[in-house]
C-alpha positions as CSV (number, residue, x, y, z in Angstrom):
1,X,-1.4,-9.6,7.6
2,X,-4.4,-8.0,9.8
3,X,-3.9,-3.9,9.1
4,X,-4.5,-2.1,12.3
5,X,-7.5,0.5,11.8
6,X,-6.1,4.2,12.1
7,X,-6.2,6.0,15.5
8,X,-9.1,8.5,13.7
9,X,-10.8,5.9,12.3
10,X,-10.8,4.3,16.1
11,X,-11.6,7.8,17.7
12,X,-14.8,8.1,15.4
13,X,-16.2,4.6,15.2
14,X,-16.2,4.5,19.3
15,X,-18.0,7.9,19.1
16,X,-15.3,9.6,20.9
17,X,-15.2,12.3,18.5
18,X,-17.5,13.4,14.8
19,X,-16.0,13.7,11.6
20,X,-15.7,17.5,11.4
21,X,-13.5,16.9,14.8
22,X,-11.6,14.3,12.7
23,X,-11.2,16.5,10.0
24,X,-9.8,19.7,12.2
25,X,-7.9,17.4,14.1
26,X,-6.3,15.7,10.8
27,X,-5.6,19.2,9.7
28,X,-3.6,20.4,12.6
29,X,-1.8,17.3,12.4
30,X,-0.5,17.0,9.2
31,X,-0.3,21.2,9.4
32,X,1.9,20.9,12.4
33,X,3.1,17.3,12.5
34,X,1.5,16.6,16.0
35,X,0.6,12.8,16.7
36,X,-3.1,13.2,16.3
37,X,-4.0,11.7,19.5
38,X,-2.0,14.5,21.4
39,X,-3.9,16.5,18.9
40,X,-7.5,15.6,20.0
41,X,-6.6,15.9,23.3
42,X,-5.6,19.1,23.3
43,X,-8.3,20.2,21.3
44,X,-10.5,19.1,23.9
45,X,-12.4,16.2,21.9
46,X,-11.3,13.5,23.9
47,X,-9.2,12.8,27.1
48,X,-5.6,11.8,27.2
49,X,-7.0,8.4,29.2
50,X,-10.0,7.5,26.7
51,X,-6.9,7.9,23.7
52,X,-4.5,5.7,26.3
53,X,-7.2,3.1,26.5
54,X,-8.5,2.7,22.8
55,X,-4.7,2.0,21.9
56,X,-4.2,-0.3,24.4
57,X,-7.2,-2.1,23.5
58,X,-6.4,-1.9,20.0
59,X,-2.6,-3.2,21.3
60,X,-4.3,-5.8,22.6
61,X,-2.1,-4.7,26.3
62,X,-3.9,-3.9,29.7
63,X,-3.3,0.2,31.0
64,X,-0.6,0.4,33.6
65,X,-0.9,3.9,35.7
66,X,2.3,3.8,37.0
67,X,1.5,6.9,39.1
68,X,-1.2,4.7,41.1
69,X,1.2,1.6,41.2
């Protein structure tokens, strides 16, 4: 069984965000309990679509934006 790599793990490896980020972020989120990628986003390290994407890739599934379709 392959073991997907952790969203912050993704997040700093594709240089979307340092590890002090990923260490705040991590804080807040097990502080608070928010998913950490709603966590980065609203911290301002990353966007929602750059988080969107690198799951989806990670999914293996293309992005649908439903509002464009």
């Amino acid at each position: 069984m392959i073991r997907k790599k952790r969203l912050g793990d993704l997040l700093q490896t594709t240089g979307l965000i340092d590890d002090l980020q990923l260490r705040a972020a991590l804080g807040f989120h097990n502080k608070w309990g928010v998913p950490l990628g709603q966590v980065v986003v609203d911290m301002g390290f990353c966007t929602a679509q750059q988080v969107l994407e690198l799951l989806a890739g990670q999914a293996q599934l293309p992005v649908v934006f439903l509002d464009q379709e």
